[in-house]
PDB file of N, CA, C and O in Angstrom:
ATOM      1  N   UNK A   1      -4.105  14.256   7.856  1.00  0.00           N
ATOM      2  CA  UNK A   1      -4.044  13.868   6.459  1.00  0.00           C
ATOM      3  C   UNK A   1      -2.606  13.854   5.950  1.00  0.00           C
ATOM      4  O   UNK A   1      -2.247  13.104   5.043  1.00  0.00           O
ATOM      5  N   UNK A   2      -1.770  14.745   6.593  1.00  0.00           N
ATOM      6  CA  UNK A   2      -0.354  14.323   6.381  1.00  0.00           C
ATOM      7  C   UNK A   2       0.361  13.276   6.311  1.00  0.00           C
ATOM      8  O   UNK A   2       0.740  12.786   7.374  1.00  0.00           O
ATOM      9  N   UNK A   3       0.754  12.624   5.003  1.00  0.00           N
ATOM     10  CA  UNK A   3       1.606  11.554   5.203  1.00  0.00           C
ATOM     11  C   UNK A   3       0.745  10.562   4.564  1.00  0.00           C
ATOM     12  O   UNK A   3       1.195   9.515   4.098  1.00  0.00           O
ATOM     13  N   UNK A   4      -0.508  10.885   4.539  1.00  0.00           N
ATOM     14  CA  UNK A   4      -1.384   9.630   4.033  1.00  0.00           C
ATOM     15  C   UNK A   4      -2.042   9.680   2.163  1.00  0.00           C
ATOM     16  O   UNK A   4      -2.591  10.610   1.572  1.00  0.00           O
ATOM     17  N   UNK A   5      -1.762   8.576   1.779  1.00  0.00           N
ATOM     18  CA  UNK A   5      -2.301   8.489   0.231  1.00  0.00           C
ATOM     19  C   UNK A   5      -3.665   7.890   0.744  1.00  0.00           C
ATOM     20  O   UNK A   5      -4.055   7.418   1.812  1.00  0.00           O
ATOM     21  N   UNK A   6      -4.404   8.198  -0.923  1.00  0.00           N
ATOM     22  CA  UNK A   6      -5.435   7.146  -0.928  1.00  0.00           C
ATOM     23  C   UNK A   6      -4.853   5.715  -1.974  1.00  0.00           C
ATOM     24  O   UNK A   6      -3.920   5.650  -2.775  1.00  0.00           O
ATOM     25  N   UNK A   7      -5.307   5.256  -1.777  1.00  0.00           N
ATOM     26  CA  UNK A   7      -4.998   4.103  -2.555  1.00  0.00           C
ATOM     27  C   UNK A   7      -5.700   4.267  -4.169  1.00  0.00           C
ATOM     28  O   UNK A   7      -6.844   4.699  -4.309  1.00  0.00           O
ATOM     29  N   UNK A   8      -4.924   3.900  -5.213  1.00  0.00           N
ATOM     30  CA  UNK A   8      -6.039   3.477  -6.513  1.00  0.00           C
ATOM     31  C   UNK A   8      -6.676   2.177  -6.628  1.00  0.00           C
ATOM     32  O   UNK A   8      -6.293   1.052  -6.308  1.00  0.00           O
ATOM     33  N   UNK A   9      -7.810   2.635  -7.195  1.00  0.00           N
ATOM     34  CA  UNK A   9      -8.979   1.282  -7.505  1.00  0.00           C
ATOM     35  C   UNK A   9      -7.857   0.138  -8.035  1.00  0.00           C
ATOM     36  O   UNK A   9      -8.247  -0.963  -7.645  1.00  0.00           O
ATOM     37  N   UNK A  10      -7.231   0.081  -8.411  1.00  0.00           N
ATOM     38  CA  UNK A  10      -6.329  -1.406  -9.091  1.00  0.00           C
ATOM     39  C   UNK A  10      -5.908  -1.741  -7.714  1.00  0.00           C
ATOM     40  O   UNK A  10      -6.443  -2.751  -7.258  1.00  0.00           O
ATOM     41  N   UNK A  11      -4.999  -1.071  -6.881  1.00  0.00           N
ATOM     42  CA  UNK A  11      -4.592  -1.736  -5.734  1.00  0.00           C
ATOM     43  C   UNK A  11      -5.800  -2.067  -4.653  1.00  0.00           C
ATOM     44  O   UNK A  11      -5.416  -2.828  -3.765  1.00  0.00           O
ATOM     45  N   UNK A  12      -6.690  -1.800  -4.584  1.00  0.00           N
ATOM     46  CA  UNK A  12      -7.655  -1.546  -3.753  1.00  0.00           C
ATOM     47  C   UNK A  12      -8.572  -3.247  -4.320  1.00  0.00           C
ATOM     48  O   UNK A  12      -8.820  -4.141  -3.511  1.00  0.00           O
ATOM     49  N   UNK A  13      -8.971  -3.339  -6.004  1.00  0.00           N
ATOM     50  CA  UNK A  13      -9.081  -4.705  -6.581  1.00  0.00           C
ATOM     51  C   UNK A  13      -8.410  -5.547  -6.266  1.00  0.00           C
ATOM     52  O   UNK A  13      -8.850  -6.675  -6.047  1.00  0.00           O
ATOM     53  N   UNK A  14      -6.772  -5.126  -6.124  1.00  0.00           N
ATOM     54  CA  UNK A  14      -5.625  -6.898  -6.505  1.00  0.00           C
ATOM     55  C   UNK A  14      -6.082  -7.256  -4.964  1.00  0.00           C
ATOM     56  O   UNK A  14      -6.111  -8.469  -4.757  1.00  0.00           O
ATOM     57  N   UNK A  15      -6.470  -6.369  -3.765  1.00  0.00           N
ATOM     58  CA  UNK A  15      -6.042  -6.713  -2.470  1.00  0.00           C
ATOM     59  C   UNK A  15      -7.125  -7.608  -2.311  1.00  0.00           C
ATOM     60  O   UNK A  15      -6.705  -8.698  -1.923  1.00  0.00           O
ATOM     61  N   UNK A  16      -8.503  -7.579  -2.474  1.00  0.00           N
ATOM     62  CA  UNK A  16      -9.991  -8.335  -2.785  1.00  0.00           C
ATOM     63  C   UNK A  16      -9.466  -9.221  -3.700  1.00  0.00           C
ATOM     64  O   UNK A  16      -9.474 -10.286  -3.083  1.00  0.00           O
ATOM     65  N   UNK A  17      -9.054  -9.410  -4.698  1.00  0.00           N
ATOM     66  CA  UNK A  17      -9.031 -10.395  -5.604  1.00  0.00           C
ATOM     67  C   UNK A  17      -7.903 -11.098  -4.795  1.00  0.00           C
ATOM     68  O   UNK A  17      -8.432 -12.095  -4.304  1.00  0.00           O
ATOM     69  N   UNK A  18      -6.739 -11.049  -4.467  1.00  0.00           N
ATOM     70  CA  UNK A  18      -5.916 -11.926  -3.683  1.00  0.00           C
ATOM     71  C   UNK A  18      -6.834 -12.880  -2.457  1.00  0.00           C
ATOM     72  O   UNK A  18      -6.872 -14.104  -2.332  1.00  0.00           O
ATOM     73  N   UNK A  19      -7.439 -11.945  -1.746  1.00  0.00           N
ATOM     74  CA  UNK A  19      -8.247 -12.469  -0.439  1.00  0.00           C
ATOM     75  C   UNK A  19      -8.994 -13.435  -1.147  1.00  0.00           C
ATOM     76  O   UNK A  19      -8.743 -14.590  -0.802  1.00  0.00           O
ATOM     77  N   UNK A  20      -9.921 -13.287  -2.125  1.00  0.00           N
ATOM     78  CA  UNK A  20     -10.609 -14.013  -2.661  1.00  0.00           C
ATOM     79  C   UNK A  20     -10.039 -15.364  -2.977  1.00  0.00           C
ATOM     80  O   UNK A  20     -10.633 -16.414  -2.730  1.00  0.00           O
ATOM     81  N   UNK A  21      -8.729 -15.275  -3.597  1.00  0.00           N
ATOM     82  CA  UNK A  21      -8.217 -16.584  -4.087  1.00  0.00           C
ATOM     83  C   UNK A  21      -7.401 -17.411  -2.689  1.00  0.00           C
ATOM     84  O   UNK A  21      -7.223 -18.623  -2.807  1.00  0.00           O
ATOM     85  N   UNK A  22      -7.094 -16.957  -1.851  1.00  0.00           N
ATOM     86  CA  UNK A  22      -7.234 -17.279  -0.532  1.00  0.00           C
ATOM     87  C   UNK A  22      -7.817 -17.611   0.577  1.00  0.00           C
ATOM     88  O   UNK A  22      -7.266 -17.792   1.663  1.00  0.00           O
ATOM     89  N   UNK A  23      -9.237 -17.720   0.259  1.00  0.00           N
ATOM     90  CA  UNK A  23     -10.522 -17.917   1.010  1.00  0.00           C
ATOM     91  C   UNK A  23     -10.826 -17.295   2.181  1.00  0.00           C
ATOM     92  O   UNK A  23     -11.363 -17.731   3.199  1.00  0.00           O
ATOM     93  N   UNK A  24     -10.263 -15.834   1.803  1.00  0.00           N
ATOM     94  CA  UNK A  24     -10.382 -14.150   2.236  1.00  0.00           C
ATOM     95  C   UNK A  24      -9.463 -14.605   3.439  1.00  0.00           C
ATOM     96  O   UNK A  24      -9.795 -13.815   4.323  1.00  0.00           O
ATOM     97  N   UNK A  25      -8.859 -15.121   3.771  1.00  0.00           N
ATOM     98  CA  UNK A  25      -7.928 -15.161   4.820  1.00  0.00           C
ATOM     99  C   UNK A  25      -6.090 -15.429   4.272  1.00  0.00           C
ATOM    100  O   UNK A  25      -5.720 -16.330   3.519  1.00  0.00           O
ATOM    101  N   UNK A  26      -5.095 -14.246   4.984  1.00  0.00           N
ATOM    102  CA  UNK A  26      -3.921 -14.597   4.488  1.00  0.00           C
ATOM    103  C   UNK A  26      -3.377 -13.560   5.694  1.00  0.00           C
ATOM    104  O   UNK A  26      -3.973 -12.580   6.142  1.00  0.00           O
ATOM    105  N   UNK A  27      -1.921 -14.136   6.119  1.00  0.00           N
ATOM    106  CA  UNK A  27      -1.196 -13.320   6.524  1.00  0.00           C
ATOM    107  C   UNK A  27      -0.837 -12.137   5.690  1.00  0.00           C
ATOM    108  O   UNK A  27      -0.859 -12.025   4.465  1.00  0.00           O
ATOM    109  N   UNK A  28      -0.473 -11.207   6.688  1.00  0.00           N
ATOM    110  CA  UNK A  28      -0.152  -9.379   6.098  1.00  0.00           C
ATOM    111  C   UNK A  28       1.337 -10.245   5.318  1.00  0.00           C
ATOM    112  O   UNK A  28       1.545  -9.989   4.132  1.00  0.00           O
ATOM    113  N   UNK A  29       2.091 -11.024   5.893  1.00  0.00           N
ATOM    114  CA  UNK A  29       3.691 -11.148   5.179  1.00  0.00           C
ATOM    115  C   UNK A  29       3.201 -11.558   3.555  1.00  0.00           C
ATOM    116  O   UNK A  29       3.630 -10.936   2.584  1.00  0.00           O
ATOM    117  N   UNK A  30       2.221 -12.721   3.442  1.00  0.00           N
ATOM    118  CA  UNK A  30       1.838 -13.455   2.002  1.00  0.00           C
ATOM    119  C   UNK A  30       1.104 -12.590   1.426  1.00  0.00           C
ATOM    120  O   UNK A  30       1.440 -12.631   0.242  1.00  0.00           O
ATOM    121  N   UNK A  31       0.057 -11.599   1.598  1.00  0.00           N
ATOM    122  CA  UNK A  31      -0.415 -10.254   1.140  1.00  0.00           C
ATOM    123  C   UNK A  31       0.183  -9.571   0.670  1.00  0.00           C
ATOM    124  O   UNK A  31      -0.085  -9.053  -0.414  1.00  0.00           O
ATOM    125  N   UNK A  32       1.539  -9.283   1.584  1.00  0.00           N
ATOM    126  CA  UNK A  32       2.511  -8.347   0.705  1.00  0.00           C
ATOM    127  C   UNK A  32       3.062  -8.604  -0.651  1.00  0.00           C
ATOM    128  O   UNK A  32       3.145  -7.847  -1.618  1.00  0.00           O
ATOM    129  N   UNK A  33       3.439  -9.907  -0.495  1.00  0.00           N
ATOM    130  CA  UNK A  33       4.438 -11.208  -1.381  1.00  0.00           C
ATOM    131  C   UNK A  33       3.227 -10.661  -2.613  1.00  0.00           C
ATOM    132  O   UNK A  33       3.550 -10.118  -3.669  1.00  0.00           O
ATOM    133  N   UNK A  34       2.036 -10.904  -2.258  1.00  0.00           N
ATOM    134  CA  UNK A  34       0.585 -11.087  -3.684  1.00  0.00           C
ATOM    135  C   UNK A  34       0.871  -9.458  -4.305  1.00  0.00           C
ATOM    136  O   UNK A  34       1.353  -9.050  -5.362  1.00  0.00           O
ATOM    137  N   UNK A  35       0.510  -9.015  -3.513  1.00  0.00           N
ATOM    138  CA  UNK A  35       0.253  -7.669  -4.097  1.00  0.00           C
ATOM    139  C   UNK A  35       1.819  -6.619  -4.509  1.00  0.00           C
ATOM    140  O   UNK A  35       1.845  -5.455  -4.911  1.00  0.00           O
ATOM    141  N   UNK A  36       2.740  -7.360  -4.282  1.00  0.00           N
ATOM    142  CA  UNK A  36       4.322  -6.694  -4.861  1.00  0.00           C
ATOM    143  C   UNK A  36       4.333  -5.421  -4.206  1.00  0.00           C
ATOM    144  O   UNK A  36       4.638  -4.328  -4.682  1.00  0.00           O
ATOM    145  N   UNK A  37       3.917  -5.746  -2.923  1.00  0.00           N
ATOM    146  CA  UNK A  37       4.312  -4.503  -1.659  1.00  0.00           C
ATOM    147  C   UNK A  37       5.509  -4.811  -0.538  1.00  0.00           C
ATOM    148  O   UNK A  37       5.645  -5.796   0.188  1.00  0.00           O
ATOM    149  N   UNK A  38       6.360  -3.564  -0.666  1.00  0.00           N
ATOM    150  CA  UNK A  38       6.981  -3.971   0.900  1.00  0.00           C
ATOM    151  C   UNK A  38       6.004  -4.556   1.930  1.00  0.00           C
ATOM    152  O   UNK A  38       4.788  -4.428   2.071  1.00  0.00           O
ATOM    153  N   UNK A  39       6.991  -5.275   2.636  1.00  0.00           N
ATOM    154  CA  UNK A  39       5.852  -5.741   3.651  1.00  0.00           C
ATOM    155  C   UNK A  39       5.667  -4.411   5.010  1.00  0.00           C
ATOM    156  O   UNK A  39       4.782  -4.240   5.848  1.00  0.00           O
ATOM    157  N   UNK A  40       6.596  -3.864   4.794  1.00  0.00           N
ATOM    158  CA  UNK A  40       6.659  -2.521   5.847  1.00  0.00           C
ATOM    159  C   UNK A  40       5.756  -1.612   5.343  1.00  0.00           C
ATOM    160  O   UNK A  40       5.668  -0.627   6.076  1.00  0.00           O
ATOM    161  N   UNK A  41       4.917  -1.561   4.181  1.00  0.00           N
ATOM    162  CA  UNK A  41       3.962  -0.391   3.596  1.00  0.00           C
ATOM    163  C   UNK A  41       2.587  -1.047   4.072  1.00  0.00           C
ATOM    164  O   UNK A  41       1.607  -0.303   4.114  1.00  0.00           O
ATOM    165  N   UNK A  42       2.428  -2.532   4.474  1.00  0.00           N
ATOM    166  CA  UNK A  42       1.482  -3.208   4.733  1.00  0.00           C
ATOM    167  C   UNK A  42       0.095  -2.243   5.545  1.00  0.00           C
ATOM    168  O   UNK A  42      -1.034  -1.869   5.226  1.00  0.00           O
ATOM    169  N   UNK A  43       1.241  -2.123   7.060  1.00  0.00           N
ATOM    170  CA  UNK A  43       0.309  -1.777   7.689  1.00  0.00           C
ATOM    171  C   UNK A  43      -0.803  -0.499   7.621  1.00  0.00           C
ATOM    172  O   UNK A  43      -1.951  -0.333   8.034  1.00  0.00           O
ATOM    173  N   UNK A  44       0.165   0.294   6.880  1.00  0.00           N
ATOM    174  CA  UNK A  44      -0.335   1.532   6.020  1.00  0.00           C
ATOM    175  C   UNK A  44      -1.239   1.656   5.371  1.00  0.00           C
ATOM    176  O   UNK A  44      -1.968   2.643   5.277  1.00  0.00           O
ATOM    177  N   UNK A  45      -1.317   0.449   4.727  1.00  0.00           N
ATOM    178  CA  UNK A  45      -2.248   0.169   3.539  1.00  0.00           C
ATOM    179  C   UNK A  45      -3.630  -0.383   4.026  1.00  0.00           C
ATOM    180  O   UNK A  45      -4.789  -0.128   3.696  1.00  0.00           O
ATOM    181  N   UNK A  46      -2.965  -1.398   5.106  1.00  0.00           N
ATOM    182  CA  UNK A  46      -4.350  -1.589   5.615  1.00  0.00           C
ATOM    183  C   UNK A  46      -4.806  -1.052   6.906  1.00  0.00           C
ATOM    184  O   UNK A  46      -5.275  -1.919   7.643  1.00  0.00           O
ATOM    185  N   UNK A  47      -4.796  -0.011   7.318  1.00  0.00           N
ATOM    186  CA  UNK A  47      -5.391   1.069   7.836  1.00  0.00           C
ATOM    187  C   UNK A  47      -6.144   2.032   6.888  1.00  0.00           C
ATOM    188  O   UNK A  47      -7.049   2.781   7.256  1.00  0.00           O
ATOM    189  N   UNK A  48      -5.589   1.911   5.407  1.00  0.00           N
ATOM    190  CA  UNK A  48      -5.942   2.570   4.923  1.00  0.00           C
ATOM    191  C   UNK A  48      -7.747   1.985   4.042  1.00  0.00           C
ATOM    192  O   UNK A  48      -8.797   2.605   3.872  1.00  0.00           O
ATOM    193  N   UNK A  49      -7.285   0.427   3.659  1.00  0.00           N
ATOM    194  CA  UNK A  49      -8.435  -0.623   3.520  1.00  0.00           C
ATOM    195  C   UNK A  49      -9.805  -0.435   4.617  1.00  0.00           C
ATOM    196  O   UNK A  49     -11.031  -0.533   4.566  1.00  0.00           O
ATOM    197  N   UNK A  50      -8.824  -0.132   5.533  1.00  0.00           N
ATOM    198  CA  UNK A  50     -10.070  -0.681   6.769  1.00  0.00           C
ATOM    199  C   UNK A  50     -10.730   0.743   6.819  1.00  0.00           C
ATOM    200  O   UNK A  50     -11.870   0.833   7.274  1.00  0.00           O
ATOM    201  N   UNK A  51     -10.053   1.889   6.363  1.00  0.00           N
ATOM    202  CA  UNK A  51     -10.945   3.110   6.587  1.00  0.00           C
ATOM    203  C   UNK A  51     -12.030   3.177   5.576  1.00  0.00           C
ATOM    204  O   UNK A  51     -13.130   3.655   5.856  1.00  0.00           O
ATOM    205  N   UNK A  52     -11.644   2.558   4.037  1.00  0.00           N
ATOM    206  CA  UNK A  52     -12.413   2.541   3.239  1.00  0.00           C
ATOM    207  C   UNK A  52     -14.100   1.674   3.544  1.00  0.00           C
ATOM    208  O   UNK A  52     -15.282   2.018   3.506  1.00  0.00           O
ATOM    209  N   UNK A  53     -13.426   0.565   3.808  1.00  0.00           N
ATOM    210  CA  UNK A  53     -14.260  -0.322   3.824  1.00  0.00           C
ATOM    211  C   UNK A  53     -15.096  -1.062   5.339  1.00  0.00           C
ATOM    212  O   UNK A  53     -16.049  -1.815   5.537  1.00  0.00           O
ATOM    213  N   UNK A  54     -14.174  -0.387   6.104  1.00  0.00           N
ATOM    214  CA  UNK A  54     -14.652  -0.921   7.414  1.00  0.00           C
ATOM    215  C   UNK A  54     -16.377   0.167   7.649  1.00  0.00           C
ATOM    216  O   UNK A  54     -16.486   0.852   8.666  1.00  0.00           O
ATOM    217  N   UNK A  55     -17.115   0.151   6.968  1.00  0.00           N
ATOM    218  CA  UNK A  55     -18.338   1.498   7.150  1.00  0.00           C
ATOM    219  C   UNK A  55     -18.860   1.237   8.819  1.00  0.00           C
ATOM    220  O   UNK A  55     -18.857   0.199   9.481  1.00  0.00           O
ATOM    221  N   UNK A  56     -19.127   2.086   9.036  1.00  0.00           N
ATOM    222  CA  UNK A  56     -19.739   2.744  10.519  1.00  0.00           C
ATOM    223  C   UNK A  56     -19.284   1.654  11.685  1.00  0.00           C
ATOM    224  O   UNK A  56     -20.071   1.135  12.476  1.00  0.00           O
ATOM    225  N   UNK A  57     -17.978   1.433  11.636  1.00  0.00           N
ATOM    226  CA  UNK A  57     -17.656   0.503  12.474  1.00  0.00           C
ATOM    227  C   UNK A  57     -17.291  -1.245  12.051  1.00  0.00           C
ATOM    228  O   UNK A  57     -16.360  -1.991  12.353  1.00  0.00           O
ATOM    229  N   UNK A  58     -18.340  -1.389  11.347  1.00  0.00           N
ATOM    230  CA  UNK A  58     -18.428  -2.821  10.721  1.00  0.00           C
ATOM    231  C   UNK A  58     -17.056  -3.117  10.343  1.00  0.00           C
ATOM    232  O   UNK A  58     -16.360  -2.384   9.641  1.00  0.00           O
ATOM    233  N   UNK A  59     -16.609  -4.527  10.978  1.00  0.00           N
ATOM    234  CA  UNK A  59     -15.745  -5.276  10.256  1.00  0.00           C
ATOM    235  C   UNK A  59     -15.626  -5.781   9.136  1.00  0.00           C
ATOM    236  O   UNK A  59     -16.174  -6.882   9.087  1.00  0.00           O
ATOM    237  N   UNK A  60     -15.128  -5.455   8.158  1.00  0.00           N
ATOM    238  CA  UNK A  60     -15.450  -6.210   7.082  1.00  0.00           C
ATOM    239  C   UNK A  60     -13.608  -6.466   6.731  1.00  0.00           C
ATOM    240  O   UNK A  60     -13.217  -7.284   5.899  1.00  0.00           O
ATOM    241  N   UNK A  61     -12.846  -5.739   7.411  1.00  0.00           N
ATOM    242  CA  UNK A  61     -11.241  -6.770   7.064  1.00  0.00           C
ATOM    243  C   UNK A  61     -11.015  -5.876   8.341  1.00  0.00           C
ATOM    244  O   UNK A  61     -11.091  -4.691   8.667  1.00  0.00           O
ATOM    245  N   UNK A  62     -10.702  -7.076   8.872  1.00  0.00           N
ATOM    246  CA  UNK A  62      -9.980  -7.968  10.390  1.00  0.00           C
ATOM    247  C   UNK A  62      -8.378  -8.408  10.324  1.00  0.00           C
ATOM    248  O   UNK A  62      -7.960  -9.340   9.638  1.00  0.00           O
ATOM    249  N   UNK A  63      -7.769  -7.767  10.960  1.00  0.00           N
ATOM    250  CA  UNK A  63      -6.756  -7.685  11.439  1.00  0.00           C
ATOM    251  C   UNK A  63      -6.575  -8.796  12.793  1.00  0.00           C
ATOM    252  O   UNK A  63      -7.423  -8.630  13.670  1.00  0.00           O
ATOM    253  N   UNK A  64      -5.858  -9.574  12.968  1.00  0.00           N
ATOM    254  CA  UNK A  64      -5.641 -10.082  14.093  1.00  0.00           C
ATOM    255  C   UNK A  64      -4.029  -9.964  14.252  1.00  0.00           C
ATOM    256  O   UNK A  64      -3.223 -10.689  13.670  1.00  0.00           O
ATOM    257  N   UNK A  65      -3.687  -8.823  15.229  1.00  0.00           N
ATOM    258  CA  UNK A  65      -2.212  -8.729  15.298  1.00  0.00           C
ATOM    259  C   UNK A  65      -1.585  -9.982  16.107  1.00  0.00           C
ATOM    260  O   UNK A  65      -0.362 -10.079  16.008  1.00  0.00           O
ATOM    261  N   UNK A  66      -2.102 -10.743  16.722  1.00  0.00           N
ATOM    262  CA  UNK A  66      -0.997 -11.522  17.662  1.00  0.00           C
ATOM    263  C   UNK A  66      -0.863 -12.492  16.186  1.00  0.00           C
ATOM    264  O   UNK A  66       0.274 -12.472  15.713  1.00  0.00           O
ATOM    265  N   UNK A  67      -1.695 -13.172  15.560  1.00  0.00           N
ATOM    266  CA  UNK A  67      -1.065 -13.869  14.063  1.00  0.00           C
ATOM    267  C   UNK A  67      -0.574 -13.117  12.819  1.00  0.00           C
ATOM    268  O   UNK A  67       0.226 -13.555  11.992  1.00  0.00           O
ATOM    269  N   UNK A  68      -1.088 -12.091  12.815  1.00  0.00           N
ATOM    270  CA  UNK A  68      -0.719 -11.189  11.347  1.00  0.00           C
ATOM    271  C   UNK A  68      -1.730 -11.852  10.025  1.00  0.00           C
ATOM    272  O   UNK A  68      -1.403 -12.043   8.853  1.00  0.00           O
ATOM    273  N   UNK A  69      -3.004 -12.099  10.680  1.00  0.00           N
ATOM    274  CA  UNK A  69      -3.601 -12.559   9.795  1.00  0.00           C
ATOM    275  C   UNK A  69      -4.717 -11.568   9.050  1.00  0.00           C
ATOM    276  O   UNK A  69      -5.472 -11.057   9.877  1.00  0.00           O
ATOM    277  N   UNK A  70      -4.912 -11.289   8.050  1.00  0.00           N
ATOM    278  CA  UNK A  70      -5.589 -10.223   7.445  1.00  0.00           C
ATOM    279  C   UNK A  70      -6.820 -11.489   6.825  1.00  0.00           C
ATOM    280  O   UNK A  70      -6.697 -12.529   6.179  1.00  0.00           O
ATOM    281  N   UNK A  71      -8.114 -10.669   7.478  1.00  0.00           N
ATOM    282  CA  UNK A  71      -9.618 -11.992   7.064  1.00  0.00           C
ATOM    283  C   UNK A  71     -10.479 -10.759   6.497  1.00  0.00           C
ATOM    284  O   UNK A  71     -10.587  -9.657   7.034  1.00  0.00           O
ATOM    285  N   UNK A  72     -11.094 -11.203   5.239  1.00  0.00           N
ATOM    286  CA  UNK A  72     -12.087  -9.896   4.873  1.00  0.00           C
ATOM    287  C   UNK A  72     -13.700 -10.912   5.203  1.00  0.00           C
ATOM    288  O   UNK A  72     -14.107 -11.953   4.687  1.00  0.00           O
ATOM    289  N   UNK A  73     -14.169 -10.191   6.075  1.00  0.00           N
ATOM    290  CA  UNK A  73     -15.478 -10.672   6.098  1.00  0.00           C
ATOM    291  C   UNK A  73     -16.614 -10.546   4.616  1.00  0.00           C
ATOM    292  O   UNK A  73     -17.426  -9.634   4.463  1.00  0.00           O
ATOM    293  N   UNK A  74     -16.444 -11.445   3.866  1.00  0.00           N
ATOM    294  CA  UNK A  74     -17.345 -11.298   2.745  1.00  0.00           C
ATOM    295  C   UNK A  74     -19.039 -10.817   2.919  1.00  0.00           C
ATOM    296  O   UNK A  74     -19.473  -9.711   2.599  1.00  0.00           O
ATOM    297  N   UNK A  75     -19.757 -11.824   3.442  1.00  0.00           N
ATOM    298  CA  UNK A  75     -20.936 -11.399   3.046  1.00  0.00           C
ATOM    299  C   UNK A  75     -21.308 -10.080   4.242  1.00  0.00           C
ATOM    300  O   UNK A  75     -22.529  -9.926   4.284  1.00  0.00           O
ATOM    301  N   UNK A  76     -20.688  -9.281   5.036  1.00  0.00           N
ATOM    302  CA  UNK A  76     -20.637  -7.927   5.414  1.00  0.00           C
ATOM    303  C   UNK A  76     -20.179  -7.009   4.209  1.00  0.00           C
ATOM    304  O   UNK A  76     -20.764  -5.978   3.877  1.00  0.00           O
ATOM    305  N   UNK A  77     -19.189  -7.465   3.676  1.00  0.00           N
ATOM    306  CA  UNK A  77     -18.705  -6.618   2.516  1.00  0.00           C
ATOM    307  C   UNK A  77     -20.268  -6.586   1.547  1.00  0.00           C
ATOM    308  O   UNK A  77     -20.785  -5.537   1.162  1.00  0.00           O
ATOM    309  N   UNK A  78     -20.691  -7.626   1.349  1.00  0.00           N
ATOM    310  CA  UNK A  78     -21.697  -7.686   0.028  1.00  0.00           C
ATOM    311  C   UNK A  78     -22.936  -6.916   0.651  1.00  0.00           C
ATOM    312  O   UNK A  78     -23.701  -6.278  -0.072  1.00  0.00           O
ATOM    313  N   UNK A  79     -23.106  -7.009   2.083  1.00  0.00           N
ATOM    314  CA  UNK A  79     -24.412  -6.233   2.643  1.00  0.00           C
ATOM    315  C   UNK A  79     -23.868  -4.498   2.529  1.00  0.00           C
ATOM    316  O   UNK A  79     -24.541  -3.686   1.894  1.00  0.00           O
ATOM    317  N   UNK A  80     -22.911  -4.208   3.052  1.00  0.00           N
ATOM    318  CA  UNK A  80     -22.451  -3.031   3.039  1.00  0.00           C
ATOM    319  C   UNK A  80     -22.465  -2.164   2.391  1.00  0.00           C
ATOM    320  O   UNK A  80     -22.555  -0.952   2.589  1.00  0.00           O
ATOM    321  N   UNK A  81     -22.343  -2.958   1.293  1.00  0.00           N
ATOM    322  CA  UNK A  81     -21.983  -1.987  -0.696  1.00  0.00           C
ATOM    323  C   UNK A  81     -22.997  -2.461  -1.303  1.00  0.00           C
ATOM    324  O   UNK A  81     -22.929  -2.242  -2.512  1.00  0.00           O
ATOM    325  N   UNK A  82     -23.992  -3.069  -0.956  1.00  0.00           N
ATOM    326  CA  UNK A  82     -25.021  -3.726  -1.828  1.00  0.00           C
ATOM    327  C   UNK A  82     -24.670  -4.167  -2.886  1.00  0.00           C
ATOM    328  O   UNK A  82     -25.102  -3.778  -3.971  1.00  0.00           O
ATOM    329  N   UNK A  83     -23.677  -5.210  -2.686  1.00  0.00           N
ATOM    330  CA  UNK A  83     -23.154  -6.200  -3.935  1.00  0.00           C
ATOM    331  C   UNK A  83     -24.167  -7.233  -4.057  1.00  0.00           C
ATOM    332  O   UNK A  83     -24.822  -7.649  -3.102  1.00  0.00           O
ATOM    333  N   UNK A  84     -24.300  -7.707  -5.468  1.00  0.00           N
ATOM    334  CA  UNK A  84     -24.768  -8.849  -5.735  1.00  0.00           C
ATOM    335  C   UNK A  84     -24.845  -9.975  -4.506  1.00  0.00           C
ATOM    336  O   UNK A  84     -24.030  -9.848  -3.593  1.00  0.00           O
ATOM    337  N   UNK A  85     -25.650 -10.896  -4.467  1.00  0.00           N
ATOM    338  CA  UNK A  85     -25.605 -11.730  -3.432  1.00  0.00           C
ATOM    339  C   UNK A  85     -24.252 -13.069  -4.216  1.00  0.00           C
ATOM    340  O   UNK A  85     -23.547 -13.617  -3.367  1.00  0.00           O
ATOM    341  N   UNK A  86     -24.027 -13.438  -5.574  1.00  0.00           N
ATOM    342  CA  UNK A  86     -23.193 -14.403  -6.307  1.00  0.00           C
ATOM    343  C   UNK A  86     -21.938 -13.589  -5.246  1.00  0.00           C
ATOM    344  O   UNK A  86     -21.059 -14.449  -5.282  1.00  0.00           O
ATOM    345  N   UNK A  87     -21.486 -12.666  -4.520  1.00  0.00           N
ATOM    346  CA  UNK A  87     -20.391 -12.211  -4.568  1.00  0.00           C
ATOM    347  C   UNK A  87     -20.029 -12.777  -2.718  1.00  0.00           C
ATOM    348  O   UNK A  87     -18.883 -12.632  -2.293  1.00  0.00           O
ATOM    349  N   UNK A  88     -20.997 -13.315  -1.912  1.00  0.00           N
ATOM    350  CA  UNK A  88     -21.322 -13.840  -0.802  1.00  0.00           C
ATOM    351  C   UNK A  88     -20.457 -15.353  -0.804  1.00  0.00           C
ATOM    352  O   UNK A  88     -20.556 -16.122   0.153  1.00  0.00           O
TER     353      UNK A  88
END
């Protein structure tokens, strides 16, 4: 637990609401640019995303390191958290 924050609900929103306006797919560099993060806090952050949200294994934001592309699987996200189906 050393060394590690949790994130607040606003940053944890802009990062979903960015993906969203991106059609849940964006490089970690243009993620950073959205959300007014170093791009060096990136990976941090999303280790930290994926612990939140990745539940019992499930992918729901995908990392692909050989592109640096950050993809949030939506309708896993909406089964996961039992979101509305409009959110699919």
């Amino acid at each position: 637990m050393a060394g590690r924050r949790a994130l607040d609900n606003g940053t944890v929103e802009a990062f979903l609401r960015v993906l969203d306006q991106h059609h849940d797919r964006l490089t970690q560099h243009a993620l950073a640019q959205a959300l007014g993060q170093p791009e060096l806090r990136m990976r941090g952050i999303l280790v930290i995303l994926q612990g939140l949200l990745n539940v019992e294994g499930y992918q729901v934001i995908a990392i692909d390191e050989a592109t640096g592309v950050v993809e949030l699987n939506r309708p896993l996200l909406a089964k996961q958290f039992q979101l509305p189906s409009c959110l699919q």
